[in-house]
Residue frames as a rotation matrix with the C-alpha (Angstrom) as fourth column:
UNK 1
0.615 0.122 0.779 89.77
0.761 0.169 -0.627 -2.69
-0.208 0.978 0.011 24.09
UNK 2
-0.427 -0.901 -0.079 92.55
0.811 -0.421 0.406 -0.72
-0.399 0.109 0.911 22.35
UNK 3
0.632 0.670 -0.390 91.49
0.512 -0.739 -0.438 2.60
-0.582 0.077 -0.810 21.43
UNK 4
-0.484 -0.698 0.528 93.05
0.863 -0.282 0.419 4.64
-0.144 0.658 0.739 18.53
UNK 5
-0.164 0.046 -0.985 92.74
0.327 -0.940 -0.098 8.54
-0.931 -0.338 0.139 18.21
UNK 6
-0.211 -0.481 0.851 92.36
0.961 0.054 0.269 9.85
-0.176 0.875 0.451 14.67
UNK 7
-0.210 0.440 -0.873 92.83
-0.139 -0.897 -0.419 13.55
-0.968 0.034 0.250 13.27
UNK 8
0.529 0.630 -0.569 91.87
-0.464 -0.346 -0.815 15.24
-0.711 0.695 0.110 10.29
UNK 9
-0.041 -0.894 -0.447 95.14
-0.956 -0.095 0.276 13.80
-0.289 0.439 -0.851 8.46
UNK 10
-0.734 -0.206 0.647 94.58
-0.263 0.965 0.009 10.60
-0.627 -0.164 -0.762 9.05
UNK 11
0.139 0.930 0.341 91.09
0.371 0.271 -0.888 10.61
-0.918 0.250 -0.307 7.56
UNK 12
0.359 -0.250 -0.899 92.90
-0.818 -0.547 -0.175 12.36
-0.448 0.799 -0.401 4.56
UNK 13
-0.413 -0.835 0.363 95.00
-0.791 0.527 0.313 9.46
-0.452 -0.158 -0.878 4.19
UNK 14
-0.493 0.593 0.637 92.05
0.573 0.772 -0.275 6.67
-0.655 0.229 -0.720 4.05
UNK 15
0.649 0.736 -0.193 89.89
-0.155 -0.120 -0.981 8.87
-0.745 0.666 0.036 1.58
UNK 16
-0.101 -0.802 -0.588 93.29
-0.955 -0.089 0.284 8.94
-0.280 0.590 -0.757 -0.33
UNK 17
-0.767 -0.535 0.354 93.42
-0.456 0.843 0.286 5.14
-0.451 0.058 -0.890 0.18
UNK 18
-0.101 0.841 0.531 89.75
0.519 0.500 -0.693 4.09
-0.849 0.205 -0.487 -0.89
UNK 19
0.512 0.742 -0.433 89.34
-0.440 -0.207 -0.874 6.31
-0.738 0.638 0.220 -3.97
UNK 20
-0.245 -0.707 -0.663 91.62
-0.957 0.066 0.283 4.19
-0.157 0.704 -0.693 -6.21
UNK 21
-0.856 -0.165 0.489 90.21
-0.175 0.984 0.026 1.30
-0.486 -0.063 -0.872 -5.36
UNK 22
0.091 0.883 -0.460 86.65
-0.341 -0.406 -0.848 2.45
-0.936 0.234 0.264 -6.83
UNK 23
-0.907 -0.405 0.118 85.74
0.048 0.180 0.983 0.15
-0.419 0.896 -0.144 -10.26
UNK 24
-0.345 0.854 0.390 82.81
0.898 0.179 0.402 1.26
0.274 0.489 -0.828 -10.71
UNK 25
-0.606 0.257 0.753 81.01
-0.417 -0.909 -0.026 4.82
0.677 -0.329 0.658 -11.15
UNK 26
-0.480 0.853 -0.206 78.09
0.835 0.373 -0.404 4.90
-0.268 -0.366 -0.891 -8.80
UNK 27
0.081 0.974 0.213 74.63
0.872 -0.173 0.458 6.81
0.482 0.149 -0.863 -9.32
UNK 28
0.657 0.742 0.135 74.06
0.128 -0.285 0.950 7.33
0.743 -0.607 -0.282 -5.92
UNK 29
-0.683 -0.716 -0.146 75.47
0.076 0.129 -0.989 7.66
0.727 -0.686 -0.034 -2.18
UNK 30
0.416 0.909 -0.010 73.86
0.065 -0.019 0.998 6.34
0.907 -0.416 -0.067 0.51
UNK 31
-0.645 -0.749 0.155 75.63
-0.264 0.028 -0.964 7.82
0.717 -0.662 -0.216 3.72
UNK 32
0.236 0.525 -0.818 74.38
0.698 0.494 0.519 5.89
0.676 -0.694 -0.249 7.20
UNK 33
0.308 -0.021 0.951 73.92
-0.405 -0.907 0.111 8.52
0.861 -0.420 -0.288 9.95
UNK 34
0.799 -0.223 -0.559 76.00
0.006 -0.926 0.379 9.29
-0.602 -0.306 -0.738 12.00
UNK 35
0.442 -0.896 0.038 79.13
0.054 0.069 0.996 8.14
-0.895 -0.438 0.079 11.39
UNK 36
-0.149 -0.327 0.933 78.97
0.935 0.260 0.240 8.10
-0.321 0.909 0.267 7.23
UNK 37
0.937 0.341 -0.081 77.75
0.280 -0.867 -0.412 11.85
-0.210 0.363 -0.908 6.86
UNK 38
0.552 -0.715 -0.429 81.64
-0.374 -0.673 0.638 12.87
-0.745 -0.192 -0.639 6.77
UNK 39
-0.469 -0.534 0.704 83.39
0.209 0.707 0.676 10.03
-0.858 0.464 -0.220 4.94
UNK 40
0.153 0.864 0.480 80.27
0.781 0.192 -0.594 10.30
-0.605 0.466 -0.645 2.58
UNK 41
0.754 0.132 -0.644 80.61
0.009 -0.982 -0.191 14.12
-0.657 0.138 -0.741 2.09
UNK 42
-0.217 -0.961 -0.171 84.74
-0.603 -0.006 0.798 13.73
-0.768 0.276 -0.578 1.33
UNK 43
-0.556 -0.566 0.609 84.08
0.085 0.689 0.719 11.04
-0.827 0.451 -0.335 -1.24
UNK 44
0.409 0.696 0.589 81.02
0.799 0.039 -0.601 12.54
-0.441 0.717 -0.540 -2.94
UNK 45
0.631 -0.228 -0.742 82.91
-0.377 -0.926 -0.036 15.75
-0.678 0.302 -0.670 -3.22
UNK 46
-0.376 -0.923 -0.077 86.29
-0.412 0.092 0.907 13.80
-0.830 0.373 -0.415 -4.57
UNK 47
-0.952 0.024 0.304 84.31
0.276 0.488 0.828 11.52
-0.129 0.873 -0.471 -7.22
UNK 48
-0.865 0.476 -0.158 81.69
-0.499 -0.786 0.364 14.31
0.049 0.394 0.918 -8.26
UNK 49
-0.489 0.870 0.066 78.44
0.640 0.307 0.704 12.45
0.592 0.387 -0.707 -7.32
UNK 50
-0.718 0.543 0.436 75.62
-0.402 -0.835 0.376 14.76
0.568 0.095 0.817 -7.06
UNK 51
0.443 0.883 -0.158 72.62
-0.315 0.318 0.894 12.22
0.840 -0.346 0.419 -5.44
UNK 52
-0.819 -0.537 0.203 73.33
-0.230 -0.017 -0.973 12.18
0.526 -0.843 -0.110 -1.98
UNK 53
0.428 0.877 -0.219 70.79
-0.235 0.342 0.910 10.00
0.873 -0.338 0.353 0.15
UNK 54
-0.429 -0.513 0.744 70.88
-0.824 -0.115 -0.555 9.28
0.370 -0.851 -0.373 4.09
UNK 55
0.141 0.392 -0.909 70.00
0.077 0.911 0.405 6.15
0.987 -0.127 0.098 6.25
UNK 56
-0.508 -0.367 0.779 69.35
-0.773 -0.205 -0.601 6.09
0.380 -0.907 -0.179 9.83
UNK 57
0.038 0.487 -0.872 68.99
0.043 0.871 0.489 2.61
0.998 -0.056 0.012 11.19
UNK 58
-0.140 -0.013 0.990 68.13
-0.966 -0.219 -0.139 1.86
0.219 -0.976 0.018 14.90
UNK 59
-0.463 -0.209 -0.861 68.70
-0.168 0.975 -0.146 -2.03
0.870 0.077 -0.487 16.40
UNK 60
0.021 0.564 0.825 65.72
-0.981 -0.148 0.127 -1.89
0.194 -0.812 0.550 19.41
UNK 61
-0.419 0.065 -0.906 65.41
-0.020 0.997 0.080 -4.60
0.908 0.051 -0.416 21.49
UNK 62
0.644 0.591 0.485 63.19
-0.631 0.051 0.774 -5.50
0.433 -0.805 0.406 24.72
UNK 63
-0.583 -0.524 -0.621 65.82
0.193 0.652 -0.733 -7.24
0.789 -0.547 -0.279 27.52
UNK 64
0.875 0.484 -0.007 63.80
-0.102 0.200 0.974 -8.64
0.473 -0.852 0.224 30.28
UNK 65
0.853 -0.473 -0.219 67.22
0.521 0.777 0.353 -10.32
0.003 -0.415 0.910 31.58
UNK 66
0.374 -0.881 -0.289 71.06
-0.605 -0.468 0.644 -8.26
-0.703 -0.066 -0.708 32.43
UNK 67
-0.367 -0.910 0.195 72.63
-0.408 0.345 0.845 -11.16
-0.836 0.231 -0.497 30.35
UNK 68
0.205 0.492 0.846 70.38
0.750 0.476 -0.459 -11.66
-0.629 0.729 -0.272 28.06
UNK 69
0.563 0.331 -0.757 71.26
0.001 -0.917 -0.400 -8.27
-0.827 0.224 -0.516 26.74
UNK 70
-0.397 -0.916 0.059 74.00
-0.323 0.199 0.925 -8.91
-0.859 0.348 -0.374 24.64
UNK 71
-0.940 -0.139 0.311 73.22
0.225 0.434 0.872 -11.47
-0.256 0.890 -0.377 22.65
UNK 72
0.355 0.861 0.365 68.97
0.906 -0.220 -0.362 -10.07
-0.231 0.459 -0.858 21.96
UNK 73
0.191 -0.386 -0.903 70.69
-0.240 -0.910 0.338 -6.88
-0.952 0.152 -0.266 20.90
UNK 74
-0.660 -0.743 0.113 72.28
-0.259 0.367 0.893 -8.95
-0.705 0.560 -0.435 18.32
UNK 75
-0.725 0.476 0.498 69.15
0.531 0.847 -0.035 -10.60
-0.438 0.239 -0.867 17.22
UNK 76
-0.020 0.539 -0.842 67.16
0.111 -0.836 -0.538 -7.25
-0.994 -0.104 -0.043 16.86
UNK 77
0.277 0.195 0.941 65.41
0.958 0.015 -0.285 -6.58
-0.070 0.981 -0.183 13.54
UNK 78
-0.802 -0.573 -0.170 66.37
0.548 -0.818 0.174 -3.15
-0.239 0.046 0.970 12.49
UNK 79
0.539 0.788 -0.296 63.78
0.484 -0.578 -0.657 -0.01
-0.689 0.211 -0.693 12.55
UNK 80
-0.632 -0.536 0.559 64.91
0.771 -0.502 0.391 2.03
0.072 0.678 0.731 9.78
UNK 81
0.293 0.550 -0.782 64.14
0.629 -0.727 -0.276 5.78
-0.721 -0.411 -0.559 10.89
UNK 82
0.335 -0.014 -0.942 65.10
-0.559 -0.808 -0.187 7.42
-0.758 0.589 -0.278 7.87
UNK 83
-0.504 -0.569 0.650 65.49
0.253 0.622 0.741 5.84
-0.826 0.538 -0.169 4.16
UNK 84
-0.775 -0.261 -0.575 65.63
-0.409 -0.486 0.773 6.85
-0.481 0.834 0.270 0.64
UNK 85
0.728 0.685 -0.035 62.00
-0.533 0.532 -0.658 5.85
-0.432 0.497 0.752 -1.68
UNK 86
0.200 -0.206 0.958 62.44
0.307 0.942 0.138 2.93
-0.931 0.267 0.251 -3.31
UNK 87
0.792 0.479 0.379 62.45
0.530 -0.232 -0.815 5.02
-0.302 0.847 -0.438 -6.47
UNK 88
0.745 -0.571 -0.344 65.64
-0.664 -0.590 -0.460 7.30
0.060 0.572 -0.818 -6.35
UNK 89
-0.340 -0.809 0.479 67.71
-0.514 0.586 0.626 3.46
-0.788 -0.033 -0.615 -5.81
UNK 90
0.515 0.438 0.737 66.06
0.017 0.855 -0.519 1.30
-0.857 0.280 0.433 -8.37
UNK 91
0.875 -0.058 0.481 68.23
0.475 -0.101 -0.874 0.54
0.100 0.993 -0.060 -11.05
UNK 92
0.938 -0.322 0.132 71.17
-0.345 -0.908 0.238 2.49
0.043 -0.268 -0.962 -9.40
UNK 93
0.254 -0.943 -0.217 74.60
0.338 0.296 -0.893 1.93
0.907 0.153 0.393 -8.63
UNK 94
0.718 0.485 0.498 74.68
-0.172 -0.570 0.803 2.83
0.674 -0.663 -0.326 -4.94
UNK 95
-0.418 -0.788 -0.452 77.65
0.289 0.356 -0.889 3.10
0.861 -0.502 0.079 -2.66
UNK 96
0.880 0.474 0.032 76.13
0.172 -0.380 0.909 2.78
0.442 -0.794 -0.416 1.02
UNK 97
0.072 -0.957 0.282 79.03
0.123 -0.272 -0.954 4.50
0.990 0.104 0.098 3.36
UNK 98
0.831 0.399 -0.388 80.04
0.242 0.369 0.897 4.14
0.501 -0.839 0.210 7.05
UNK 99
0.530 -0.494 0.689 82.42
-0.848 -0.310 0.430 5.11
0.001 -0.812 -0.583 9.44
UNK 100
-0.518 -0.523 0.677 83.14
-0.827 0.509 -0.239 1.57
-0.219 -0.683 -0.696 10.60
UNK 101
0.373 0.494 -0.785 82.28
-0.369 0.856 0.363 -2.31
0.851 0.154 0.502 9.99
UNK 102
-0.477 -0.405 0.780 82.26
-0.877 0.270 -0.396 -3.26
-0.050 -0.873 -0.485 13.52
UNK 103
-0.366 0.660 0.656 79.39
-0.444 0.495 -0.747 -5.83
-0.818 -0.564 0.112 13.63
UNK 104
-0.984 -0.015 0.179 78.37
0.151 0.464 0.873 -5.50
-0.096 0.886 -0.454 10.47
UNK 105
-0.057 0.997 0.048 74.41
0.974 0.066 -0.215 -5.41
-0.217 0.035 -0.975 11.15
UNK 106
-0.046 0.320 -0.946 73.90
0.141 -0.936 -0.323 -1.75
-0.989 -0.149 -0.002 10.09
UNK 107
-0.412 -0.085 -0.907 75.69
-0.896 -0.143 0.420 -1.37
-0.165 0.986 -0.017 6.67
UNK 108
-0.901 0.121 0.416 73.84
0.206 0.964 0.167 -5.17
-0.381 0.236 -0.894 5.96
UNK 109
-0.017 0.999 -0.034 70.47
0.601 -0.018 -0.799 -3.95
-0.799 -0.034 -0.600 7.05
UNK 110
0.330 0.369 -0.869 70.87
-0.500 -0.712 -0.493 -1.12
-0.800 0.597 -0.051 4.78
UNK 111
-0.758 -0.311 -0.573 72.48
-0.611 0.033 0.791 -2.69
-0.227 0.950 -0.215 1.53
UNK 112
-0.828 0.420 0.371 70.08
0.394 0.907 -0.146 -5.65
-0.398 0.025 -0.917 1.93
UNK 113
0.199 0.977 0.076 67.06
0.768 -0.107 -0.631 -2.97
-0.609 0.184 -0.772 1.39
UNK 114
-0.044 0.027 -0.999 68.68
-0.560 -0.828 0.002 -1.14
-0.827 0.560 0.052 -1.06
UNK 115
-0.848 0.154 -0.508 68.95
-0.364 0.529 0.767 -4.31
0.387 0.835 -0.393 -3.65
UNK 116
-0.205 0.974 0.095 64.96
0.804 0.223 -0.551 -5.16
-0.558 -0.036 -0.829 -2.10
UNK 117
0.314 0.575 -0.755 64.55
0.108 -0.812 -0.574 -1.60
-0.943 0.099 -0.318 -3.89
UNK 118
0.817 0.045 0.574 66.08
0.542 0.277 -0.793 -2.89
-0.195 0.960 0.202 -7.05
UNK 119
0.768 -0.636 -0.079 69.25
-0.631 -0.730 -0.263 -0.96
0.110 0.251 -0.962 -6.41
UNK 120
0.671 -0.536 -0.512 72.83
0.350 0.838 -0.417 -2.72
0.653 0.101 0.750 -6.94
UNK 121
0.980 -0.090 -0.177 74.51
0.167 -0.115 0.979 -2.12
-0.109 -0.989 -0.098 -3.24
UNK 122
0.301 -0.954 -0.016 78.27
0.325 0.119 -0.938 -1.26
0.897 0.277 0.345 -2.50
UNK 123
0.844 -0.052 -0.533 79.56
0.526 -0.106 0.844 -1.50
-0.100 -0.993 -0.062 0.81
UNK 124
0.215 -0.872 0.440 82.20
0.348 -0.352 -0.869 1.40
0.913 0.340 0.227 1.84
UNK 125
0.980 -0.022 -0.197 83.74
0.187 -0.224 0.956 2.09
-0.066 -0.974 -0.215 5.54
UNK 126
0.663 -0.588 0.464 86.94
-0.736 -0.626 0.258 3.70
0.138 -0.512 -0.848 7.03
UNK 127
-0.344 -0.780 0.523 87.57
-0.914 0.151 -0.376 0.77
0.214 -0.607 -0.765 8.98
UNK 128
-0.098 0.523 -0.847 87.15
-0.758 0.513 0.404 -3.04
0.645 0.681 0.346 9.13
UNK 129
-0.213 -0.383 0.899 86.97
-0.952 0.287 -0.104 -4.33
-0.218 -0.878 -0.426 12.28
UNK 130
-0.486 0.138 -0.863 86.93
-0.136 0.964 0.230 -8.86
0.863 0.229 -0.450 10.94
UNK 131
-0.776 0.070 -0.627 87.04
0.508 0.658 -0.555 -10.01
0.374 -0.750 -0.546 14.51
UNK 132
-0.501 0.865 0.003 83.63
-0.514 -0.295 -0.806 -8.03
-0.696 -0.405 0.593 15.46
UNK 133
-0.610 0.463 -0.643 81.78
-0.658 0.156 0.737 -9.11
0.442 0.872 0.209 11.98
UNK 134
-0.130 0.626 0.769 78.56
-0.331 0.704 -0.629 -11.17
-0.935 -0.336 0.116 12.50
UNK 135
0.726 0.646 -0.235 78.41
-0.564 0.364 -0.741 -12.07
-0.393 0.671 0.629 9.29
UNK 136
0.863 -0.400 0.310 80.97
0.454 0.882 -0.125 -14.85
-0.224 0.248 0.942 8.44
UNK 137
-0.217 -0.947 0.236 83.06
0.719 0.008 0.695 -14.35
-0.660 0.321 0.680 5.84
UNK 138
0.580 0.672 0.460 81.16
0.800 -0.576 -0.166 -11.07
0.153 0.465 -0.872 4.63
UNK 139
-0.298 -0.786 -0.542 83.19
0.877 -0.450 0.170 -7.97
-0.377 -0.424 0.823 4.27
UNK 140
0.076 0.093 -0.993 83.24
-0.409 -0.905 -0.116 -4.26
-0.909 0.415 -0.030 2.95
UNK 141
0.830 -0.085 0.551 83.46
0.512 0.508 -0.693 -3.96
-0.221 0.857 0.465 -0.72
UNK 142
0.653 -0.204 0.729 85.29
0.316 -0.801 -0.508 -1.49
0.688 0.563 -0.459 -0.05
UNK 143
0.966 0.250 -0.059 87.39
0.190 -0.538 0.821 -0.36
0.174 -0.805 -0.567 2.89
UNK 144
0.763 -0.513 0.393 90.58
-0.528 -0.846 -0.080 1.72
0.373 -0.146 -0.916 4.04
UNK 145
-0.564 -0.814 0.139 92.23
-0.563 0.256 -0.786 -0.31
0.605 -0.521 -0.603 6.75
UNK 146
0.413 0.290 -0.863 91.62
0.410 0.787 0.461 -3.49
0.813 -0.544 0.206 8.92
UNK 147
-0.333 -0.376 0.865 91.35
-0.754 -0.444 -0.484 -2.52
0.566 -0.813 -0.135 12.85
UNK 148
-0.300 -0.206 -0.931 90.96
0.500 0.797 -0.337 -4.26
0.812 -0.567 -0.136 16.14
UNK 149
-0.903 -0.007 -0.431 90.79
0.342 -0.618 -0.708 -1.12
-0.261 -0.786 0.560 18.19
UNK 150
0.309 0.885 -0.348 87.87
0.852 -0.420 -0.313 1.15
-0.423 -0.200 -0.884 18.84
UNK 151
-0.717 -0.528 0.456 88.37
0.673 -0.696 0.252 4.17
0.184 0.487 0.854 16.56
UNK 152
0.070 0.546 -0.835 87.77
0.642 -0.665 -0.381 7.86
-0.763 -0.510 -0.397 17.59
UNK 153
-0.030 -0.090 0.996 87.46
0.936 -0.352 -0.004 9.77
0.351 0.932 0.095 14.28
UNK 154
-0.851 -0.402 -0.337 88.00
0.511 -0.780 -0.361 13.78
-0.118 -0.479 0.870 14.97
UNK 155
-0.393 0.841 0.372 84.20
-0.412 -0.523 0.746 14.82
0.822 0.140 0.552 13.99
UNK 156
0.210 0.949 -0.235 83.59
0.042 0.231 0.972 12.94
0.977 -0.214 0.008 17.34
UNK 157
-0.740 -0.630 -0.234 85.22
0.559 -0.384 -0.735 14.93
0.373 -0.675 0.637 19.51
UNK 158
0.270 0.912 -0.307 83.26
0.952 -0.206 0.225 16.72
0.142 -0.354 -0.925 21.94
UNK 159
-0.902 -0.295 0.315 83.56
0.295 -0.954 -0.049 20.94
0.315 0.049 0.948 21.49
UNK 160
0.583 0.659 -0.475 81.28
0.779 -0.289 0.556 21.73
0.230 -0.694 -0.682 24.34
UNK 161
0.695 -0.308 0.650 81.96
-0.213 -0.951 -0.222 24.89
0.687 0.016 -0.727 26.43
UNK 162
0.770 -0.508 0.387 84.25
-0.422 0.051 0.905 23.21
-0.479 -0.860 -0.175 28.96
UNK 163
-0.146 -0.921 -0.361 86.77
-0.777 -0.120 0.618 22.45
-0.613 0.370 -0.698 26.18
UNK 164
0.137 0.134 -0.982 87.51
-0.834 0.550 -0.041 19.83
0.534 0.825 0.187 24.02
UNK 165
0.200 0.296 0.934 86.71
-0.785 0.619 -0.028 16.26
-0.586 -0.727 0.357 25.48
UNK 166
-0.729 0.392 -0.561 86.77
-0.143 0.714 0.685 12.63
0.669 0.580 -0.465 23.22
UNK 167
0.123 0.960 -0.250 83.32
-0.770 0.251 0.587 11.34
0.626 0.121 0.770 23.84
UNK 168
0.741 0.559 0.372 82.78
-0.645 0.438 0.627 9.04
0.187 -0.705 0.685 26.84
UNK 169
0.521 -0.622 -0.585 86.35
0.713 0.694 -0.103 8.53
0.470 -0.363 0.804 27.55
């Protein structure tokens, strides 16, 4: 898989490129941990929202089988290990925010229970990866740029004491 490097510039660039596109105020922000705490941060600062909520979903699965893994990964209900009361989304305007649409099953699980909580969802991500998507013809409502590659964003750089590293490459 192609791999693509990004610095701090670059990620200037796509917040640049996603806040015009914004037709609607929102409420809320719901940033998905890890990979939305940054993106999240940059766009709540640039379009002044104040309610800042987090989501940390986890996709467990039990694989008796090496090749079964794959595709029961896929199939995995989602644990949701951290999410906002149903109270500060009802009724909201909520932009949920991500790093990446690779798959697609994260930012789903989470919009899906934010309009079960009576809140009205927006997807928003960096990066759109189509040809991963499980979900058809589902997309961001939002998103920067359409990728293919595996994107290293500069907040996931490793700055241990033996220097600077990229994460498991």
């Amino acid at each position: 898989m192609r791999r693509e490097v990004l610095n701090w510039n670059d990620v200037d660039q796509l917040i640049d490129h996603l806040i015009p596109q914004f037709e609607n105020e929102f409420e809320a922000m719901v940033m998905i941990t890890r990979g939305g705490i940054v993106p999240g941060g940059m766009l709540a600062e640039a379009l002044n929202l104040t309610t800042l909520l987090t989501a940390a979903v986890d996709f467990p699965a039990e694989v008796k089988m090496e090749e079964e893994r794959k595709s029961s990964k896929l199939l995995a209900w989602p644990k949701f290990i951290q999410f906002p009361d149903n109270t500060l989304l009802a009724g909201q305007r909520v932009m949920i925010i991500d790093d990446v649409w690779g798959s697609g099953r994260t930012i789903t699980a989470v919009k899906n229970r934010i309009s079960g909580a009576g809140g009205i969802p927006y997807t928003c991500v960096l990066h759109f990866n189509p040809y991963r998507n499980l979900f058809g013809n589902a997309r961001p409502d939002y998103f920067a740029a359409i990728t293919d590659a595996h994107i290293v964003y500069p907040w996931e750089i490793n700055r241990g004491p033996k220097g600077v590293l990229l994460n498991g490459f």
